[in-house]
Residue frames as a rotation matrix with the C-alpha (Angstrom) as fourth column:
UNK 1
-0.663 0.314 0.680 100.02
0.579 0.790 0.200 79.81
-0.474 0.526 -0.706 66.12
UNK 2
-0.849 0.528 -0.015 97.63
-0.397 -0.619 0.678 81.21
0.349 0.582 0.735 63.34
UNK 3
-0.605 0.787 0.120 93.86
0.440 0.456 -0.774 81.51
-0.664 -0.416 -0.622 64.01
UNK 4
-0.568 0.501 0.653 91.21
0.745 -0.024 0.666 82.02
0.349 0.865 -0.359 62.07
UNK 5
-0.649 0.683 -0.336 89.21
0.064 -0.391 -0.918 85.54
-0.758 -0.617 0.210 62.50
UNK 6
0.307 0.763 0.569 85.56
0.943 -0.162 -0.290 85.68
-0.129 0.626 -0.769 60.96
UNK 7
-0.867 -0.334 0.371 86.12
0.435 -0.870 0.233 88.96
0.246 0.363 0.899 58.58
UNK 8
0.105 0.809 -0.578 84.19
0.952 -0.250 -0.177 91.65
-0.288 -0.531 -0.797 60.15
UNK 9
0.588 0.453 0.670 83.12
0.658 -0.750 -0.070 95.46
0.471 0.482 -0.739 59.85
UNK 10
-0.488 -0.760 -0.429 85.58
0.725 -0.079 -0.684 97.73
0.486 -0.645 0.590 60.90
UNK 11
0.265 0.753 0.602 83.99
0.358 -0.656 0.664 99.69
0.895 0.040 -0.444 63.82
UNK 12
-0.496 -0.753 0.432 83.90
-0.186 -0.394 -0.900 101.60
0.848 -0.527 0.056 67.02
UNK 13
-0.052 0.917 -0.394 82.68
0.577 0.350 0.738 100.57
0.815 -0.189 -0.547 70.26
UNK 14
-0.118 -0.032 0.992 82.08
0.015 -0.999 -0.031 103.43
0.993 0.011 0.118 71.78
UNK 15
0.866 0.339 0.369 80.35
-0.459 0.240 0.856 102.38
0.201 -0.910 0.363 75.33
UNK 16
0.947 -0.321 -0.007 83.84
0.251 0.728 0.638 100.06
-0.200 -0.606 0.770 75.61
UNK 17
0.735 -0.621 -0.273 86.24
-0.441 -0.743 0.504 101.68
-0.516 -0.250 -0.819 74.50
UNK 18
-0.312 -0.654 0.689 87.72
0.099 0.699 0.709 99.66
-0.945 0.289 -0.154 71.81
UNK 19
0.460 0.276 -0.844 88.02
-0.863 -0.084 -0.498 100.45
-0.208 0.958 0.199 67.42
UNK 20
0.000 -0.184 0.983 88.41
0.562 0.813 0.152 97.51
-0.827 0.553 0.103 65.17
UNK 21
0.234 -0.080 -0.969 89.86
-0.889 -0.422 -0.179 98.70
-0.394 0.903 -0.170 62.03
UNK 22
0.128 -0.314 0.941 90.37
0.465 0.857 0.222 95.77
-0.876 0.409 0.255 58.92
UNK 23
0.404 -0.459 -0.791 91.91
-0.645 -0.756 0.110 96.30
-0.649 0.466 -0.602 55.96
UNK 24
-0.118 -0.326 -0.938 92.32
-0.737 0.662 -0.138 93.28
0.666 0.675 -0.318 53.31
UNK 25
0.619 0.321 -0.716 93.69
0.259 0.778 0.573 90.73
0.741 -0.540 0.398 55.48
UNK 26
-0.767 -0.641 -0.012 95.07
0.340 -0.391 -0.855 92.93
0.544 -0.660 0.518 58.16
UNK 27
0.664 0.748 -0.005 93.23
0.435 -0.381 0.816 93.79
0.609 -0.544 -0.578 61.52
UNK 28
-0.317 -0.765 0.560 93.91
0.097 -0.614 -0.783 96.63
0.943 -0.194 0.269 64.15
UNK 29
0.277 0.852 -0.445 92.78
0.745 0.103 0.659 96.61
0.607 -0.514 -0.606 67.59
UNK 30
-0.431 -0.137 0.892 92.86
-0.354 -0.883 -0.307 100.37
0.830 -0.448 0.332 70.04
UNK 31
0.428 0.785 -0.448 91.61
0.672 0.056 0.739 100.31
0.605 -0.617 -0.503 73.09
UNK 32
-0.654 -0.559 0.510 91.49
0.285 -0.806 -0.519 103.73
0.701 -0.194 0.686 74.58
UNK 33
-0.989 -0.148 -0.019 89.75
0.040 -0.142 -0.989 104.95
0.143 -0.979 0.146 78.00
UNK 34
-0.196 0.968 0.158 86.09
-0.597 -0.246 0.763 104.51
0.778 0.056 0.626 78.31
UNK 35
-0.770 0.143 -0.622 85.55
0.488 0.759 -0.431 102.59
0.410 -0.636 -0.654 81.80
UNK 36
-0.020 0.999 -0.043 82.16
-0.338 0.034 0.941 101.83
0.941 0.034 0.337 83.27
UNK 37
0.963 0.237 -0.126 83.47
0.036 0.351 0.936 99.70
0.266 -0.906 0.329 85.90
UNK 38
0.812 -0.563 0.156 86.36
-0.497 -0.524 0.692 99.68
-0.308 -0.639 -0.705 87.66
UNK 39
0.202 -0.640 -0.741 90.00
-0.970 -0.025 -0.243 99.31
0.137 0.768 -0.626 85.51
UNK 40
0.716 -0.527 0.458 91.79
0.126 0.743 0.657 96.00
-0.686 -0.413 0.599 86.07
UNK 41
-0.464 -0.730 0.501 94.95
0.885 -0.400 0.236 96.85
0.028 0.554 0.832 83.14
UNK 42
0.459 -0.080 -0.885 96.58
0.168 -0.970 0.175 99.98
-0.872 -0.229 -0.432 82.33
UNK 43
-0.527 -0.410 0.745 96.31
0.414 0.642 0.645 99.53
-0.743 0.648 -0.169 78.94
UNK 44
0.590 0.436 -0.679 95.43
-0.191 -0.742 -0.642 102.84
-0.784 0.509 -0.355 77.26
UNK 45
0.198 -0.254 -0.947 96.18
-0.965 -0.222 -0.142 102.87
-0.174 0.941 -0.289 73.31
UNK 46
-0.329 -0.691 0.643 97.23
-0.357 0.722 0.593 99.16
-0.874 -0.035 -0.484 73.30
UNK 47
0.266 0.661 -0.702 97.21
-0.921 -0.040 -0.387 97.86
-0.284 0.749 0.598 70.15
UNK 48
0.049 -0.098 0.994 96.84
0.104 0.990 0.093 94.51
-0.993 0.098 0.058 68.79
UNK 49
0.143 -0.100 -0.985 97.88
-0.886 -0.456 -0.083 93.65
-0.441 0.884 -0.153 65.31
UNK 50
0.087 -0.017 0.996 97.11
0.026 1.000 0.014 90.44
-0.996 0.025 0.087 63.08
UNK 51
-0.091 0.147 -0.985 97.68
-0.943 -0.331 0.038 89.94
-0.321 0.932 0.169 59.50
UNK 52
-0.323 -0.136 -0.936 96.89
-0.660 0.742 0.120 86.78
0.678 0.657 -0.329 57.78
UNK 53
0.582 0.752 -0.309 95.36
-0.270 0.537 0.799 85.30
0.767 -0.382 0.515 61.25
UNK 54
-0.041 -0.764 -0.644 98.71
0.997 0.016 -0.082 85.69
0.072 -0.645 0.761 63.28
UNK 55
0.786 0.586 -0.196 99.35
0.565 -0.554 0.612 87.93
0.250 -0.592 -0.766 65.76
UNK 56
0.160 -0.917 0.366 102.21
0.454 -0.261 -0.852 89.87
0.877 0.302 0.374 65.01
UNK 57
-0.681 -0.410 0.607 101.88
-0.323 -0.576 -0.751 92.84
0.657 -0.708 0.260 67.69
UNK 58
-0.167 0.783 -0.599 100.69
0.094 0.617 0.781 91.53
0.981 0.074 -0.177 70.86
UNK 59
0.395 0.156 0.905 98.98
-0.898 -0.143 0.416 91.63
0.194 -0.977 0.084 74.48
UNK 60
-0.476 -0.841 0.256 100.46
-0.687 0.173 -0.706 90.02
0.549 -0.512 -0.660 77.51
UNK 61
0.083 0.512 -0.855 97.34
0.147 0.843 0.518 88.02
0.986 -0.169 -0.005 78.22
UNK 62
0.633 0.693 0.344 96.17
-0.428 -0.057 0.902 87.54
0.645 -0.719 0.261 82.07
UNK 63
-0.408 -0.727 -0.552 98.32
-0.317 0.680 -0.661 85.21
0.856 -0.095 -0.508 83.41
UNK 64
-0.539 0.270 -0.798 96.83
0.544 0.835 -0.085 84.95
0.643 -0.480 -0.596 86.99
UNK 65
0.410 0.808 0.422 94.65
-0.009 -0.459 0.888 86.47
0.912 -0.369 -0.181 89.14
UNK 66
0.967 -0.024 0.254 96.20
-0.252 0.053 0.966 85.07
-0.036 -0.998 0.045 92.16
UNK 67
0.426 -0.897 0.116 100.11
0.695 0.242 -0.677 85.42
0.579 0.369 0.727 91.71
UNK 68
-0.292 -0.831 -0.473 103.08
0.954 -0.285 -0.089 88.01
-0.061 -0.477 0.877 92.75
UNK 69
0.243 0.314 -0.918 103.30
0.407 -0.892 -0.198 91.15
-0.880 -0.326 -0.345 93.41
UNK 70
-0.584 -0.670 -0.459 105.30
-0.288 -0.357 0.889 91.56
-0.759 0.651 0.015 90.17
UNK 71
-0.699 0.215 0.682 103.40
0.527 0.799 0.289 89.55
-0.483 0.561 -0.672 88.02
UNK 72
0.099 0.965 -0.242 100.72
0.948 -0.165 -0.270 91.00
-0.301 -0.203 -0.932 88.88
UNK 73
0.395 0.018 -0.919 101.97
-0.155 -0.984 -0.085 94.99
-0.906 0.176 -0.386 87.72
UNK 74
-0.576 -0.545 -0.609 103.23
-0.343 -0.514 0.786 93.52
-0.742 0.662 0.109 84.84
UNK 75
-0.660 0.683 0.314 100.54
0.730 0.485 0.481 91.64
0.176 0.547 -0.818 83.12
UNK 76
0.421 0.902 0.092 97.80
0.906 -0.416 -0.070 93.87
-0.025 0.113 -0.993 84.32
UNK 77
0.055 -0.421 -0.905 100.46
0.182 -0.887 0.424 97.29
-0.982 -0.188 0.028 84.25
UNK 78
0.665 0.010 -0.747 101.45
-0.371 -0.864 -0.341 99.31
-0.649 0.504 -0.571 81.35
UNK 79
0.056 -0.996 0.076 104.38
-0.596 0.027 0.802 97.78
-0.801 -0.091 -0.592 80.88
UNK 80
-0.711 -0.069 0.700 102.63
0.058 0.986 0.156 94.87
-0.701 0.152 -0.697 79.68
UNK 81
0.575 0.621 0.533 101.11
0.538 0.204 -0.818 96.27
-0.616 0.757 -0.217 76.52
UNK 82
-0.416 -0.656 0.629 102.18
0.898 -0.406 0.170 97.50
0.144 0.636 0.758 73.23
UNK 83
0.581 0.811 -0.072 102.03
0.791 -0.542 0.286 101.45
0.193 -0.223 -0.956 74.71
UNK 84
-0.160 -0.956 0.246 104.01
0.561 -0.293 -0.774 104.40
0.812 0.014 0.583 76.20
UNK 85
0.722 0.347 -0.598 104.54
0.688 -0.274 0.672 104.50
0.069 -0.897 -0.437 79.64
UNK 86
0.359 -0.433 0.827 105.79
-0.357 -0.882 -0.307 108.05
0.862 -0.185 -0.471 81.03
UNK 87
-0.131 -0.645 0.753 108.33
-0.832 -0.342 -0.437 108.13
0.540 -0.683 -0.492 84.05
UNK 88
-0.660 -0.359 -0.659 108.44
-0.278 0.933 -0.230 104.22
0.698 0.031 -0.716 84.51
UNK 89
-0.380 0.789 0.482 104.74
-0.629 0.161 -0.760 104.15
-0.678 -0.593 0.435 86.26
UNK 90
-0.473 0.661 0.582 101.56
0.843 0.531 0.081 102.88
-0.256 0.529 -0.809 85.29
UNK 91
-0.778 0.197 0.596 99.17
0.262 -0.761 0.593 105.27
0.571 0.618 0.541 83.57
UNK 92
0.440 0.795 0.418 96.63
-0.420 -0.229 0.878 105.15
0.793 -0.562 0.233 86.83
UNK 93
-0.492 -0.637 0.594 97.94
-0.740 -0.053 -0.670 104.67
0.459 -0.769 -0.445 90.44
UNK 94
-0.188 0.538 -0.822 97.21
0.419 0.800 0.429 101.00
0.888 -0.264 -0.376 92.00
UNK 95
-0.211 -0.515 0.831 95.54
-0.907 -0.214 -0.363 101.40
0.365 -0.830 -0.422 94.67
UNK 96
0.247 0.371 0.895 94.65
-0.764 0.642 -0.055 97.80
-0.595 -0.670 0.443 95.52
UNK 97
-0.660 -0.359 0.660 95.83
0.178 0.779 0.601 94.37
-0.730 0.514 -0.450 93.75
UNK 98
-0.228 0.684 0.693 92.73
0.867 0.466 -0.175 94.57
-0.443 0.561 -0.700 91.95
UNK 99
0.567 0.805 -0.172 91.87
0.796 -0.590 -0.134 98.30
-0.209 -0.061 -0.976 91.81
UNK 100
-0.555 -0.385 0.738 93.21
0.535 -0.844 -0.038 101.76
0.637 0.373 0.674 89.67
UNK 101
-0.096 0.203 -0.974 92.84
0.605 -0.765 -0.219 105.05
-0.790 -0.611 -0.049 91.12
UNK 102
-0.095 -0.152 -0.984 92.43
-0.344 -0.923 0.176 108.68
-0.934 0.355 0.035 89.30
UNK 103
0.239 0.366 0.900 90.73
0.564 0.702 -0.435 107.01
-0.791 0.611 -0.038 86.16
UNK 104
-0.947 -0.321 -0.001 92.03
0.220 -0.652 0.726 107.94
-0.234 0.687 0.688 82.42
UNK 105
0.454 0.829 -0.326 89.10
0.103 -0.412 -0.905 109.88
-0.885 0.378 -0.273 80.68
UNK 106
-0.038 0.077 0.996 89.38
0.972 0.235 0.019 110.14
-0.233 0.969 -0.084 76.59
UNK 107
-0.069 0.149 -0.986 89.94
0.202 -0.966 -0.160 113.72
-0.977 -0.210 0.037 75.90
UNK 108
0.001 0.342 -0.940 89.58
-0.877 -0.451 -0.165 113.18
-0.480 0.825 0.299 71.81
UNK 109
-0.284 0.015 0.959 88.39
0.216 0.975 0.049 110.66
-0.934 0.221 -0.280 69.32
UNK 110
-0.919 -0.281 -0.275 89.04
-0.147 -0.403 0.903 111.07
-0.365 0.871 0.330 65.26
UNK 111
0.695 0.661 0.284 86.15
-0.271 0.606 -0.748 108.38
-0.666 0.443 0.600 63.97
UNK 112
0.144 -0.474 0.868 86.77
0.468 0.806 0.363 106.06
-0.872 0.354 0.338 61.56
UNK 113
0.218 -0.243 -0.945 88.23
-0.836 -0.546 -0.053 107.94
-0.503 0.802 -0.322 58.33
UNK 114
-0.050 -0.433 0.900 88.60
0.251 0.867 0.431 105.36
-0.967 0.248 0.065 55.38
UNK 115
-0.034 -0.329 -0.944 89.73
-0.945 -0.295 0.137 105.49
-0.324 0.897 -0.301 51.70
UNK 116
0.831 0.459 -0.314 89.72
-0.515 0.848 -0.126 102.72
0.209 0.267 0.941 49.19
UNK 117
0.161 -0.987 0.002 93.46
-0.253 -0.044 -0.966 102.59
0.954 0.155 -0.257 50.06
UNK 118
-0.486 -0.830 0.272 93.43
0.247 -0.429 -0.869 103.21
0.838 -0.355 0.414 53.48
UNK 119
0.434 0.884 -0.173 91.76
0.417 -0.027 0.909 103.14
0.799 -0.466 -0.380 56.93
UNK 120
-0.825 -0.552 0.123 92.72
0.063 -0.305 -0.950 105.31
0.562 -0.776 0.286 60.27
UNK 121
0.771 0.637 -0.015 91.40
0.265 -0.299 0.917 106.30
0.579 -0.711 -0.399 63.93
UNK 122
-0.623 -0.385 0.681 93.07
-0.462 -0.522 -0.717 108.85
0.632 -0.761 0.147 66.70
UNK 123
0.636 0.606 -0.477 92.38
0.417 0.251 0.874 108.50
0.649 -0.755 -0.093 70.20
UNK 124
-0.331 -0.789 0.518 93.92
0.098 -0.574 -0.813 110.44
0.939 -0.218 0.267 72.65
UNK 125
0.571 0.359 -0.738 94.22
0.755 0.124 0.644 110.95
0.323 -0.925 -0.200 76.94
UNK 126
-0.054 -0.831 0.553 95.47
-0.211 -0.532 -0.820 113.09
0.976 -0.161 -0.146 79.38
UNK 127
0.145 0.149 -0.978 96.40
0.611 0.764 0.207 111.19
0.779 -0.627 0.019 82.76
UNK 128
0.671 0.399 -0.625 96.62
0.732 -0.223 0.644 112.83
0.117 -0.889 -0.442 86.29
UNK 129
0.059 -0.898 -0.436 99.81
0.712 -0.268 0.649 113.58
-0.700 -0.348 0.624 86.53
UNK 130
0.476 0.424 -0.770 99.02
-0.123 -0.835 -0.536 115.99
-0.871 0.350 -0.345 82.88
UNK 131
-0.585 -0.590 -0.556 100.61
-0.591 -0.159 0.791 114.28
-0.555 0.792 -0.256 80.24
UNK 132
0.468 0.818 -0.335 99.02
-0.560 -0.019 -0.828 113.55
-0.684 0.575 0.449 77.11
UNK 133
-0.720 -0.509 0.472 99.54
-0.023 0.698 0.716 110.83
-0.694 0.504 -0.514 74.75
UNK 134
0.511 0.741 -0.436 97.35
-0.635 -0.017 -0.773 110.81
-0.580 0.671 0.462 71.11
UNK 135
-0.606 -0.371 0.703 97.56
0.119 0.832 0.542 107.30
-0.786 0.412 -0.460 68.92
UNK 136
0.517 0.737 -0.435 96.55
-0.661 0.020 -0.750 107.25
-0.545 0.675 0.497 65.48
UNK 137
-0.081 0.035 0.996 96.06
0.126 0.992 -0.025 104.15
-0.989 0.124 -0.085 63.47
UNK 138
0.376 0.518 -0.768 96.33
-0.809 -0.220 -0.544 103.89
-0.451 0.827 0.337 59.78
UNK 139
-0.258 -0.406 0.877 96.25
-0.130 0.914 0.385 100.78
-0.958 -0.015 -0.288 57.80
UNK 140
0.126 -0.218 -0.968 97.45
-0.902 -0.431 -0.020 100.50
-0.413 0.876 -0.251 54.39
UNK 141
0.872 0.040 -0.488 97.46
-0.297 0.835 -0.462 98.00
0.389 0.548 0.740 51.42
UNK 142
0.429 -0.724 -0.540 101.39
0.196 0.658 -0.727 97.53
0.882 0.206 0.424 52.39
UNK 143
-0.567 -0.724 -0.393 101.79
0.512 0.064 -0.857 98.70
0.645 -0.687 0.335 55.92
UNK 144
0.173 0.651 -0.739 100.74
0.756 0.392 0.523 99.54
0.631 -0.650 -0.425 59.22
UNK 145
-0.402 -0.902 0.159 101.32
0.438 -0.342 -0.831 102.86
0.804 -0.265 0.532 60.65
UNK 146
0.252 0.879 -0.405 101.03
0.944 -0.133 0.301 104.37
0.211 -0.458 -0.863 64.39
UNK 147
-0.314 -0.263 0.912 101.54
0.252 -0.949 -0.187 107.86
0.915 0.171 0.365 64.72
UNK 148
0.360 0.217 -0.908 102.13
0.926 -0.203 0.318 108.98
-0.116 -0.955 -0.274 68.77
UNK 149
-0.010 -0.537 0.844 102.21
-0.028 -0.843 -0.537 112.60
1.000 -0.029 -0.007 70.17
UNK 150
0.346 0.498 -0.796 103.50
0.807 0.276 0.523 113.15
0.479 -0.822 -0.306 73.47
UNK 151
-0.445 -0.476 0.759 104.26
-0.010 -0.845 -0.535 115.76
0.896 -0.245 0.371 75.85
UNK 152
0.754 0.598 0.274 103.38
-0.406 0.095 0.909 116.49
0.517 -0.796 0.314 79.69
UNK 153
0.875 0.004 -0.484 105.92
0.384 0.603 0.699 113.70
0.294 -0.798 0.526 81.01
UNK 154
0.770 -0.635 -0.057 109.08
-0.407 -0.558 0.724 114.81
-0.491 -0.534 -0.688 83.49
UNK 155
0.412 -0.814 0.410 111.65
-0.488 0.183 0.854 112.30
-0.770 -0.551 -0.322 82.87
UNK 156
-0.900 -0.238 -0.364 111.32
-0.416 0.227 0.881 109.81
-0.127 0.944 -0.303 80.02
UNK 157
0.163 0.986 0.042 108.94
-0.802 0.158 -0.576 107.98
-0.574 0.060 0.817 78.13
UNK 158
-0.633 -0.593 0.498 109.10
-0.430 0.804 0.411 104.47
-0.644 0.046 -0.764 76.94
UNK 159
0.229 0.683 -0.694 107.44
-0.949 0.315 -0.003 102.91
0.217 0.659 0.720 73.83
UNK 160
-0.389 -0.144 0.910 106.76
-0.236 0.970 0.053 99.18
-0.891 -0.195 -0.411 74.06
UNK 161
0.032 0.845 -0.534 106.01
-0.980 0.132 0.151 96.99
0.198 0.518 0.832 71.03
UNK 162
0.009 0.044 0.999 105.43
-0.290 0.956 -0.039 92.96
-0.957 -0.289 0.021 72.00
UNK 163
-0.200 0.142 -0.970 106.46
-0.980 -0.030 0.198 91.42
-0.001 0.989 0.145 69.17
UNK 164
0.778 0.554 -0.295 105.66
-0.600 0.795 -0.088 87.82
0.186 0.246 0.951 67.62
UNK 165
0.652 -0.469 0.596 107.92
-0.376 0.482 0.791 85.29
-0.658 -0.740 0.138 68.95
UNK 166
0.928 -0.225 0.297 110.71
0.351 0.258 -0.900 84.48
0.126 0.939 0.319 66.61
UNK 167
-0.198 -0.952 -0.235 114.53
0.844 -0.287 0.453 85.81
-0.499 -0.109 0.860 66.11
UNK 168
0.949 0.313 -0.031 113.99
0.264 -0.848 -0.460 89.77
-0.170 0.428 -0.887 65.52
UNK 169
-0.246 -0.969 0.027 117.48
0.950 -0.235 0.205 91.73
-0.193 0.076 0.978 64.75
UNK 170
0.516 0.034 -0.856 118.29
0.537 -0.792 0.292 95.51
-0.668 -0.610 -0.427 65.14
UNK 171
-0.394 -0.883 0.254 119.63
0.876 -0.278 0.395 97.74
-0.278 0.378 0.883 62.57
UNK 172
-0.448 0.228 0.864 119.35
0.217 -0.910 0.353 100.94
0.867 0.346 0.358 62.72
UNK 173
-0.646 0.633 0.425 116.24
-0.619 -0.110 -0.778 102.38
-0.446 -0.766 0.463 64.39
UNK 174
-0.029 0.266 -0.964 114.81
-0.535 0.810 0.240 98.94
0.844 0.522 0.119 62.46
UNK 175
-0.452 -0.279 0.848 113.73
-0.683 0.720 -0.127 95.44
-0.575 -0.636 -0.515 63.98
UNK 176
-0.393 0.110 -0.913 113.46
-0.916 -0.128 0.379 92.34
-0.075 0.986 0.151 61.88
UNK 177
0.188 0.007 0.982 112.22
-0.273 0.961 0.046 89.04
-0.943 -0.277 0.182 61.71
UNK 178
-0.831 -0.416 0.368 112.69
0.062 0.588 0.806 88.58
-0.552 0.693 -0.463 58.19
UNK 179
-0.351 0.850 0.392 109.29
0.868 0.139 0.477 88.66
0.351 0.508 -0.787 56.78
UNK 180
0.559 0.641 -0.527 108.36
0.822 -0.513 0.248 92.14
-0.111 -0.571 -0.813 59.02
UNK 181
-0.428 -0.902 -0.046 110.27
0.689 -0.293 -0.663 95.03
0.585 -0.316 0.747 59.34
UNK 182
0.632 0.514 -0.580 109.20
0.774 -0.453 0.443 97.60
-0.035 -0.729 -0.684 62.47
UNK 183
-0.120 -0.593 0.796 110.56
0.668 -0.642 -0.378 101.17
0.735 0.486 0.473 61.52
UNK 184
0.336 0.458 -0.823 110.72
0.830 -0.558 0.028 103.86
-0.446 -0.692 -0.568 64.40
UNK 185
-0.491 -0.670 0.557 111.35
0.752 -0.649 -0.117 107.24
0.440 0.361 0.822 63.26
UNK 186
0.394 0.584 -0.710 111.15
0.919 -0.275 0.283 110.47
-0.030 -0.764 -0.645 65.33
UNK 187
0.772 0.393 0.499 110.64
0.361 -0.918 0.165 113.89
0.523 0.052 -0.851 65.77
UNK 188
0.727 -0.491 0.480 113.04
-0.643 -0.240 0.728 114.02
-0.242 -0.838 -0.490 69.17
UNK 189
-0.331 -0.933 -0.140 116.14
-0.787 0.355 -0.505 112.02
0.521 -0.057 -0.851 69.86
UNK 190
0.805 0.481 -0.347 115.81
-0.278 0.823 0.496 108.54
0.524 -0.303 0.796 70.43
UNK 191
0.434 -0.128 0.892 117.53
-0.892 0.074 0.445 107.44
-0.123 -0.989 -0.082 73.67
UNK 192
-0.764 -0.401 0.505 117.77
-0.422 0.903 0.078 104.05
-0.487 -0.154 -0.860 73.58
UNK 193
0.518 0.704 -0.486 116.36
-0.853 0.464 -0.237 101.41
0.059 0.538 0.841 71.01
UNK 194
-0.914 -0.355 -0.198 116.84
-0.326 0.931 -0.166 97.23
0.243 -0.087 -0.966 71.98
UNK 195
-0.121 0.460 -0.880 115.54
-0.482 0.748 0.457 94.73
0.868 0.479 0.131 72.06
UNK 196
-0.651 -0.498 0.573 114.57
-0.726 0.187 -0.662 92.78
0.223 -0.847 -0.483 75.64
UNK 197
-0.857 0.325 -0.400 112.77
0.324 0.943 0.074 89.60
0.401 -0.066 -0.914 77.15
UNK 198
-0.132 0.824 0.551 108.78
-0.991 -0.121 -0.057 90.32
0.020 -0.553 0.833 78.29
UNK 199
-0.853 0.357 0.381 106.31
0.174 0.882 -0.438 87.67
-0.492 -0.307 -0.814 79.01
UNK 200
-0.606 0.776 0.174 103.35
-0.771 -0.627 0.111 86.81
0.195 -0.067 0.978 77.86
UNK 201
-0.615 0.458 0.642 100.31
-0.208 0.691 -0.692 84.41
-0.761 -0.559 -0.329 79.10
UNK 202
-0.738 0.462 -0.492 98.48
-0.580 -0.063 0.812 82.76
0.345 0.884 0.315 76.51
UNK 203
0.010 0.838 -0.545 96.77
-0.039 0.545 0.837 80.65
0.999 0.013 0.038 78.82
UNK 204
0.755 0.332 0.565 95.85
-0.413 -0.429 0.804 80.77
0.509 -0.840 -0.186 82.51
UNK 205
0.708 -0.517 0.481 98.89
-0.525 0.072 0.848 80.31
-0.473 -0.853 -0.220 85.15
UNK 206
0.354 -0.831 0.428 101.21
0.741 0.529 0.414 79.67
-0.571 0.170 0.803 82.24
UNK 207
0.756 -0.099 -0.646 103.78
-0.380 -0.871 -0.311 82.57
-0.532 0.481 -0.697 80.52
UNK 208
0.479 -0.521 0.707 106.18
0.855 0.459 -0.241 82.28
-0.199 0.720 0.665 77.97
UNK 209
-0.140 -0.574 -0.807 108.96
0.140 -0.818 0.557 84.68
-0.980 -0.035 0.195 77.19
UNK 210
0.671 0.291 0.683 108.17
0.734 -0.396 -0.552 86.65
0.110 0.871 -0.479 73.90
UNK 211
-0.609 -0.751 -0.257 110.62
0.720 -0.658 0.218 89.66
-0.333 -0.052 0.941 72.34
UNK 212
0.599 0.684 -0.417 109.82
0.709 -0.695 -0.120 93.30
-0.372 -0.224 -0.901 73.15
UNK 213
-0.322 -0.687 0.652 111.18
0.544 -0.698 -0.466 96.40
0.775 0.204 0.599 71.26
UNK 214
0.531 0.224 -0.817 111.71
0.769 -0.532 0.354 99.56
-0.355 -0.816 -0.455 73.65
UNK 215
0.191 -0.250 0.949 112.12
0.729 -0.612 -0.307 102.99
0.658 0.750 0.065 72.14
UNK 216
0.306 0.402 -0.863 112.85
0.869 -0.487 0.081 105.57
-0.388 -0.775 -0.498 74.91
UNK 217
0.075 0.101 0.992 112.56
0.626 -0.779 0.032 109.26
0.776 0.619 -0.122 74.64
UNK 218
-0.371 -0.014 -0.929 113.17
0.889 -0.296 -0.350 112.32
-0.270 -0.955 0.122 76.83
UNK 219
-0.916 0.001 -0.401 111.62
-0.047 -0.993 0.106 114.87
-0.398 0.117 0.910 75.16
UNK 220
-0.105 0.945 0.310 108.34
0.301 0.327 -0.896 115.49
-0.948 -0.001 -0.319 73.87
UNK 221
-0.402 0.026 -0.915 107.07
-0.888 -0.252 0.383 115.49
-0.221 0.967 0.125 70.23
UNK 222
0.584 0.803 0.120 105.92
-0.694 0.570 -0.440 112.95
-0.422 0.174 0.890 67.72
UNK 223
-0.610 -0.646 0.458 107.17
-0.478 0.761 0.438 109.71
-0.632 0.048 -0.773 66.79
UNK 224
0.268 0.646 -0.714 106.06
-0.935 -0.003 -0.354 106.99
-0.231 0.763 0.604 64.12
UNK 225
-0.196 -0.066 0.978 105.98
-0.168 0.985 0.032 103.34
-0.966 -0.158 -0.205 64.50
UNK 226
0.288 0.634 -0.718 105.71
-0.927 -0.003 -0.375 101.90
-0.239 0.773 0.587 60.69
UNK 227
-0.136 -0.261 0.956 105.43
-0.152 0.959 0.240 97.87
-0.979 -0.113 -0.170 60.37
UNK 228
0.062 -0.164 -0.984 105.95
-0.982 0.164 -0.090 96.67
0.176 0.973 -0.151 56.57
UNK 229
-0.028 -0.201 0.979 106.25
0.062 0.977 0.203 93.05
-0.998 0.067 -0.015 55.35
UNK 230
-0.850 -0.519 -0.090 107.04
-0.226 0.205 0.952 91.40
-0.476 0.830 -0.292 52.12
């Protein structure tokens, strides 16, 4: 459903770890590593994306607190955001239902860069295990682009985007709903691109299936997520 956001300044909040970027009537949300207290999601770079008051790219929402073991790693895991998990983990080792281990740390941050055209931000980690992932936002009068480098991981590496609920279709390295189109194009050899069923929770102790692209990759390099509409 469409909601109404109040039009705001795009900015960074440094101390939390979250940029707001706007652009006409398009908003971006980042949230990259800056924890004070202790994690509850693995949910470096995730990005939210709204255009017109709908939520095109989207989080997986909470679902319960008290639930499965599964549930629980995938709502509050990696899996469950629009990110790229390396070698089918999480991006910080659980140790407890509630509790990450071996916290990410921010190892670079662009600022906001803006044009009358055009607004971006970078953020970038590098997680225990030594692989590095760097996300940069830029939002344009007609499109939405993110720009990932990675490198560091062993095996593969999996992009996720949650998309808006709806009938999406595949062509190419393309996904469509008709009014969107989500363009992947890469540096490396893409692996496998499809389409598959996630969840997400929009309210407490209820989920709803919601289609998810998945881009996978076995090499490192850079890659480029660009979302257009009519």
């Amino acid at each position: 459903a469409a909601v109404t956001i109040a039009r705001q300044q795009s900015q960074v909040f440094y101390n939390g770890g979250d940029a707001v970027l706007w652009h006409r009537n398009t908003m971006a949300l980042l949230r990259y590593p800056r924890f004070h207290f202790r994690p509850s999601q693995a949910d470096a770079l995730h990005v939210d994306f709204w255009r017109d008051g709908l939520n095109v790219l989207r989080d997986a929402g909470t679902y319960s607190y008290h639930t499965s073991p599964d549930n629980l790693r995938y709502f509050a895991g990696t899996e469950g955001h629009n990110t790229i998990q390396f070698d089918a983990r999480d991006q910080m080792p659980r140790l407890s239902r509630f509790l990450f281990g071996n916290w990410l740390k921010t190892t670079y941050t662009s600022g906001l860069i803006k044009t009358p055209e055009q607004i971006s931000f970078a953020a970038a980690y590098q997680d225990g295990e030594k692989v590095r992932h760097q996300r940069q936002l830029t939002l344009t009068n007609t499109s939405f682009l993110i720009t990932d480098d990675i490198s560091g991981f062993k095996r593969k590496a999996v992009l996720r985007w949650r998309l808006l609920p709806g009938t999406w279709t595949i062509q190419g390295h393309s996904v469509s709903n008709g009014t969107y189109v989500l363009h992947i194009k890469a540096a490396m050899p893409i692996v496998r691109l499809s389409l598959v069923n996630g969840w997400e929770s929009l309210y407490y102790l209820h989920k709803q299936e919601i289609p998810v692209l998945e881009v996978e990759f076995q090499q490192s390099g850079k890659l480029v997520s660009e979302l257009s509409w009519n």
